[in-house]
N, C-alpha and C positions, 0 to 999 in steps of 0.2 A: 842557376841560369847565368848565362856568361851574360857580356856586355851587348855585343854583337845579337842573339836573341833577343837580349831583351829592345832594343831598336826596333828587332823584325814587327813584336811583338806589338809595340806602342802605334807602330805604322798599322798593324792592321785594325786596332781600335781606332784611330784617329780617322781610316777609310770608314770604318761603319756606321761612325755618325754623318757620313754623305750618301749611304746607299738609298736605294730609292724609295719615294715616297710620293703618296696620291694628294691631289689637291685639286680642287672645282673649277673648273673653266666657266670664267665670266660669260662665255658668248654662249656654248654649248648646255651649259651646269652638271655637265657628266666629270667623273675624275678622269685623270690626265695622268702620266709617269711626271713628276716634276722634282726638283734635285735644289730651285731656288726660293726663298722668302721672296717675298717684292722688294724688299729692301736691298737683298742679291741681286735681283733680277734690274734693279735698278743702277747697281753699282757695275753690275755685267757691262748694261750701256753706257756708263761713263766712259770705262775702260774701251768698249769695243768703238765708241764714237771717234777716240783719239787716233786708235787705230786709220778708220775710214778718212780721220782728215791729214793722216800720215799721204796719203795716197793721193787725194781729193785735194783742190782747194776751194775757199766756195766762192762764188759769181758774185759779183759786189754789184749789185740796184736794189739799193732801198727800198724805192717803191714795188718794183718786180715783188722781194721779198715779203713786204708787208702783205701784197694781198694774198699771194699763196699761206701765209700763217696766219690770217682774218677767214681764209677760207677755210682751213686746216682747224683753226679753234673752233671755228660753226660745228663742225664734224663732230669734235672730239666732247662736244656737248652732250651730244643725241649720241654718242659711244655707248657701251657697256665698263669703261673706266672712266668714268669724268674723273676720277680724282687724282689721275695721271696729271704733270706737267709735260706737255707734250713740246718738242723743237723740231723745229723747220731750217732744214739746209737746202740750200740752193745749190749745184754744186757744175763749178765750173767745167764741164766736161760737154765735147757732140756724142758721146754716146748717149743712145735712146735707153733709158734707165730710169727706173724707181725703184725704193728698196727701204727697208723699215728694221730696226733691230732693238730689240730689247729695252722697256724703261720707257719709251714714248719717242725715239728718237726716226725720226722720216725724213728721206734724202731724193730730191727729182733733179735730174741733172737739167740742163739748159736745154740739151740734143731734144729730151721728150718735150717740153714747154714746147721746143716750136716743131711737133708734128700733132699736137695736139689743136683743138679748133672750138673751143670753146669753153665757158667757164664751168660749163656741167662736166664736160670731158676731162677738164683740170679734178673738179670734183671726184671724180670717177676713181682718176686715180690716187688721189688722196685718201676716198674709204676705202680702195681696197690695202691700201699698206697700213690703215689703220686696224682694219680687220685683220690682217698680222699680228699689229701687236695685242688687241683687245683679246684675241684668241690664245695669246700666247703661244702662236707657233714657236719662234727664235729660240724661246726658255724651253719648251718639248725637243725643240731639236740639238738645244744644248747639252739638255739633259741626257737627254739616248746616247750621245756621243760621249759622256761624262761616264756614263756605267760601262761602256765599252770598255774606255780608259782606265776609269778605278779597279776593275778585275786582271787590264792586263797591267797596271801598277804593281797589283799587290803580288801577282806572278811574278814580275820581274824584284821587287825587293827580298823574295825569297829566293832567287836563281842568283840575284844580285848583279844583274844585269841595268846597270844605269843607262844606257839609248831608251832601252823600252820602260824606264821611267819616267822620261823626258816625253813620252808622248801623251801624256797631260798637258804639255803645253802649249799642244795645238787645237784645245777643245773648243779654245774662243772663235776660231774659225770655222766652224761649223754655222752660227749663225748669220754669215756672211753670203753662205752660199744658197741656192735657190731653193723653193721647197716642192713638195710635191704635186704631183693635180691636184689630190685630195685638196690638200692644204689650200691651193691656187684657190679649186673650186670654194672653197668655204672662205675664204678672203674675197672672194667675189660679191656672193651671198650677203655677206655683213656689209660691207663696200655699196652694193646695190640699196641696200635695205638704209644704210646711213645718209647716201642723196637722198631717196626718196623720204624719209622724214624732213628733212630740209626743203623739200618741194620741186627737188628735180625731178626730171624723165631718167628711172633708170637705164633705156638703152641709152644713155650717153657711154654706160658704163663698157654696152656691148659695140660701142662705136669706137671705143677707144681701144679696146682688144682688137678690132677691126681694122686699126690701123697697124697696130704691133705685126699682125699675123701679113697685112700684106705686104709691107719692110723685112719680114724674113721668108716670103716666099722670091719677092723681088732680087732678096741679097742669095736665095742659091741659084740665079741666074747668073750673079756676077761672080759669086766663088765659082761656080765650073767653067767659065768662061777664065778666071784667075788661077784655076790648077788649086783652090783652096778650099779649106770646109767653111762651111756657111758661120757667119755669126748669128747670137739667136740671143732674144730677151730672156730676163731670169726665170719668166713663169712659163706655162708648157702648153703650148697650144697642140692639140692633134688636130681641130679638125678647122674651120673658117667659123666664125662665132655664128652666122645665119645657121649654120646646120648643126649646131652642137646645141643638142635639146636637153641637155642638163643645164646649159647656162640659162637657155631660153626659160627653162621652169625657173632658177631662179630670178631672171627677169621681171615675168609674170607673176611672184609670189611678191616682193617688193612693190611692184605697180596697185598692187591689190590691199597698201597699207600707205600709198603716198598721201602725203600731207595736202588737206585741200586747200591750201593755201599755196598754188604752184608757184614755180621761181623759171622765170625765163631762161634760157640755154644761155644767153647773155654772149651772144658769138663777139658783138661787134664791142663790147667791151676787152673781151678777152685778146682777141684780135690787137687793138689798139694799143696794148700793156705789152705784146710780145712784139711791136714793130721795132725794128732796127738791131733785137738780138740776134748776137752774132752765130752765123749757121759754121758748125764745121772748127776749125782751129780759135781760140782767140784773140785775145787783145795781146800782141807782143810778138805772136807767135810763126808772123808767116802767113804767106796765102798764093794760091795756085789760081791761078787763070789760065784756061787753056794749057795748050805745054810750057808756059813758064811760069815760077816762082821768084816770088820777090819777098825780101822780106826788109821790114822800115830799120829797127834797133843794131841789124848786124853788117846792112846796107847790101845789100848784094840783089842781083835778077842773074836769072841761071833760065836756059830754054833745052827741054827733056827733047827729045824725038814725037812727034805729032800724037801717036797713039800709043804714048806710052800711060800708064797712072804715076801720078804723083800723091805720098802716101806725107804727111806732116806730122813725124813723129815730136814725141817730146825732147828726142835729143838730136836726131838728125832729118834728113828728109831724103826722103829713097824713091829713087824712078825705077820702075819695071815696066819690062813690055806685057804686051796683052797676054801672055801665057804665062807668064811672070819666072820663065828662065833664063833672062838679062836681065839683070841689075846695074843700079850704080849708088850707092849711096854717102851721100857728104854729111861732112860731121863736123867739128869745131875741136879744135886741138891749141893747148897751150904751146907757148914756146919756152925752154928753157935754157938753151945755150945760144951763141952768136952763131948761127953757122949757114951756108948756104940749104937750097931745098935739095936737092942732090945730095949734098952730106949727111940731112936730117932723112933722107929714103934709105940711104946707106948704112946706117945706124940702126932705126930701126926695122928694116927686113935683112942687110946685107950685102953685098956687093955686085953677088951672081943674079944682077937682073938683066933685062934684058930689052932691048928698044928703046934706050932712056931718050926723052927728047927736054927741051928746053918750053916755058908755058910762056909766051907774055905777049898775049894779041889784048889781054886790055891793063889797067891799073893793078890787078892781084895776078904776079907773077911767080913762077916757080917750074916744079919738075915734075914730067910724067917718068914712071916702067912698069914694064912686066915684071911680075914677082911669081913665085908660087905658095899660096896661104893656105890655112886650113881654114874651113870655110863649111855652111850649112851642106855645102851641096857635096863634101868633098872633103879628105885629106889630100895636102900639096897639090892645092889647085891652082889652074892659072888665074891671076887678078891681077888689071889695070888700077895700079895705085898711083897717086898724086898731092904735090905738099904745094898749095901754093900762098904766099905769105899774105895776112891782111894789114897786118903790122906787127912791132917789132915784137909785139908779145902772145899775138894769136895767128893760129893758120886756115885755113878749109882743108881738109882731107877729105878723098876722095877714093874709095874702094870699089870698084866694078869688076863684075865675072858673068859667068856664065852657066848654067845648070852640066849641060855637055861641053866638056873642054876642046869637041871638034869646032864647038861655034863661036869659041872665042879670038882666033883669028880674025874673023872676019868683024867683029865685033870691038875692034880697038880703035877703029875709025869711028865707032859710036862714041866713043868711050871721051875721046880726046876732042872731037868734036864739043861733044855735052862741057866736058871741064871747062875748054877753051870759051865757052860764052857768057862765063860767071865772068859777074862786072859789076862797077856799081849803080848805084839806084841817081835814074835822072831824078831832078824837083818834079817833073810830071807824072813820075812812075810812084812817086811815095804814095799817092791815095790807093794806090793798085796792091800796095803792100798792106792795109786793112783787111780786117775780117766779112769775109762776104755777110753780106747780114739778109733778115727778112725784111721787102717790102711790101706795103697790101697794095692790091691792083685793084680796078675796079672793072668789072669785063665791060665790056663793047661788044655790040652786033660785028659777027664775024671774026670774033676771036675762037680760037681754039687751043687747045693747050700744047700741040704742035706746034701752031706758030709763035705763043708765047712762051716755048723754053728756048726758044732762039734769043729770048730778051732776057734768058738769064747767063749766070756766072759756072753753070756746069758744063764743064768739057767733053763730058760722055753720058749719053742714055740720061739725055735733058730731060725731054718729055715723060720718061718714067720715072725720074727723079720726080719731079714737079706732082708727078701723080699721085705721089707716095706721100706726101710733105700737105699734099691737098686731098688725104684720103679718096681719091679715082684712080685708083688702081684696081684692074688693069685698064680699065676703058670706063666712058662718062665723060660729059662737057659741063664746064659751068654754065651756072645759067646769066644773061644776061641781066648785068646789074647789081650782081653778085660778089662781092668781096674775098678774092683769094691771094695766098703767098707766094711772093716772086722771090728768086735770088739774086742780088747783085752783090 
């Protein structure tokens, strides 16, 4: 046997000490395909947590976090793994997310905390990502993707084919991603079953899917009105939780083993522990009001066109119109040579532009033109670009276009317009550059949630924002006396 054999050869024993193997699911006690020890299983999630906070970072309040992990430890008591050590991230992000991976590790971003309305609801969704892990979904779903893997390994080391051996090294990512209804449904189940030993109402569990479900019915009203597809939670709702009669049965089967020792839904504490977290962008980061943004750290207020959205990425902040086929998005750009802004457009797109004007109606001045770019919508399209300096070492740049190149003509008077109003931030305007945060209201005779989203901080579709954030959607009034969350 040559050398090269015998390699093939070692490879394929070395695969079939991983091939598959059965082991007892804690929640269920039926066997499972499973591929890791717990001691793997554990080390999966060290590895995959760094991952998560490669991406993530987490939301720093102490106290916030302590009671989500005093609520989270209760849980993981009356679990099916007490012997887990279980960790709680908080994790600075508005996306509405929860999410659980392997080894005991649970992650709620800030976005869900505050559309969530009480500490059962907080609850709720703490068993069910623990019924993730207790069930061992992540390690099932590791594992399926691992024997995928391992057979087209072992194909490829005899074709000798190194790509399709390299796709072992995307198996970690699989438990990242959502899992099935099945699964949902039985993370629900166990979820439900672990308040109610603790002495909650399990429908808190079906109120908080309740809210999920009307934030992504709400958001495909604004993706087709945006020309986009809808965003949507990691788990799978088909139908509105009142009429999904599997949940309902597992509802009812939970209810029917709660602890007679109940535990109040605990709104107004829960309430009190989320006031003043920030809804939307953070701390540093920017904040839109109406059509303008301002932001405190980079000093700048910039005003879109009235109906335009303003979108506050992590690297730039992009205005589009309502159909979303005008854009304009600024960015931040290093400076590295001495040069005018006209020489630095020239440089980097070229010479052959066209319409170049000069910027300097406030303190950050420089140069607008026309270029033609390759762009989402387009090879050599046309796009209004702009350099305008903030100092001597950084600039704002500015790329606007159009989806149809017919309407970009008419459209550089937006363009130039929009640039022309970045400026810096008055001493009045810096509170304005803060992250809108939650406040609690307390209703009055003759409130309605019509008039009170005029008294908040959204610039479009207040009232069904508000609705959404106050589970009343799509219609429902508070009731008088009643504790709900404003935005400012």
């Amino acid at each position: 046997m040559d050398r090269r054999s015998f390699l093939k050869a070692s490879t394929l024993l070395s695969l079939a000490g991983t091939l598959p193997s059965c082991a007892t699911n804690p929640v269920t006690g039926e066997n499972d395909l499973i591929l890791l020890s717990e001691d793997e299983e554990a080390e999966l999630g060290r590895s995959s947590h760094k991952q998560v906070m490669q991406s993530y970072s987490k939301y720093y309040n102490p106290e916030l976090l302590k009671y989500v992990t005093n609520l989270g430890e209760k849980l993981a008591e009356v679990s099916h793994r007490k012997e887990l050590i279980y960790h709680f991230t908080i994790l600075d992000s508005p996306q509405v997310n929860a999410f659980a991976i392997p080894g005991g590790y649970v992650y709620i971003t800030r976005g869900m905390l505050a559309y969530l309305g009480s500490e059962a609801e907080l609850c709720g969704v703490l068993g069910h990502e623990l019924g993730h892990i207790t069930a061992r979904h992540g390690v099932k779903q590791y594992s399926k993707n691992q024997v995928t893997n391992i057979f087209s390994t072992v194909v490829a080391v005899l074709v000798g084919n190194r790509t399709l051996a390299n796709l072992g090294q995307l198996a970690t990512a699989a438990i990242l991603r959502g899992f099935g209804r099945e699964a949902e449904l039985e993370a629900d189940r166990v979820g439900a079953e672990y308040i109610a030993k603790l002495g909650y109402d399990p429908d808190a569990l079906k109120n908080v899917i309740g809210v999920l479900k009307n934030q992504e019915e709400f958001d495909k009203v604004l993706a087709e009105e945006e020309n986009r597809d809808p965003y949507a939670y990691h788990g799978v709702f088909a139908t509105h939780p009142d009429n999904d009669k599997r949940l309902q049965e597992v509802i009812k089967a939970a209810k029917a083993n709660i602890n007679p020792i109940k535990i109040d839904d605990n709104e107004k504490k829960y309430l009190d522990i989320i006031e003043g977290l920030p809804f939307g962008p953070g701390e540093g980061q920017g904040s839109s009001r109406g059509s303008k943004f301002y932001h405190a750290e980079l000093d700048f207020k910039i005003k879109f066109p009235e109906d335009w959205k303003i979108e506050n990425l992590p690297t730039s902040v992009l205005g589009t119109s309502k159909n979303r086929e005008v854009l304009l998005e600024l960015t931040m750009r290093d400076l590295n040579r001495k040069i005018t802004a006209q020489n630095l457009i020239e440089r980097l797109y070229g010479d052959d532009y066209k319409n170049g004007k000069e910027i300097n109606k406030s303190e950050y001045k420089g140069y607008a033109a026309t270029v033609k770019l390759d762009t989402s919508f387009g090879s050599n399209h046309k796009c209004r670009v702009a350099i305008l300096y903030k100092n001597k070492k950084e600039a704002f740049q500015f790329i606007g276009t159009t989806k149809d190149n017919d309407d970009f003509e008419r459209n550089v008077k937006v363009f130039d317009k929009t640039i022309e109003s970045l400026r810096k931030l008055k001493e009045s305007e810096k509170e304005l550059a803060q992250p809108k945060r939650i406040v609690l209201y307390k209703v009055k005779k003759g409130d309605t949630l019509k008039k009170l989203a005029l008294k908040t901080a959204f610039s479009t579709h207040a009232e069904n924002r508000l609705r959404v954030i106050n589970n009343m959607f799509p219609k429902g009034e508070p009731e008088v006396g009643s504790t709900i969350k404003l935005i400012y």
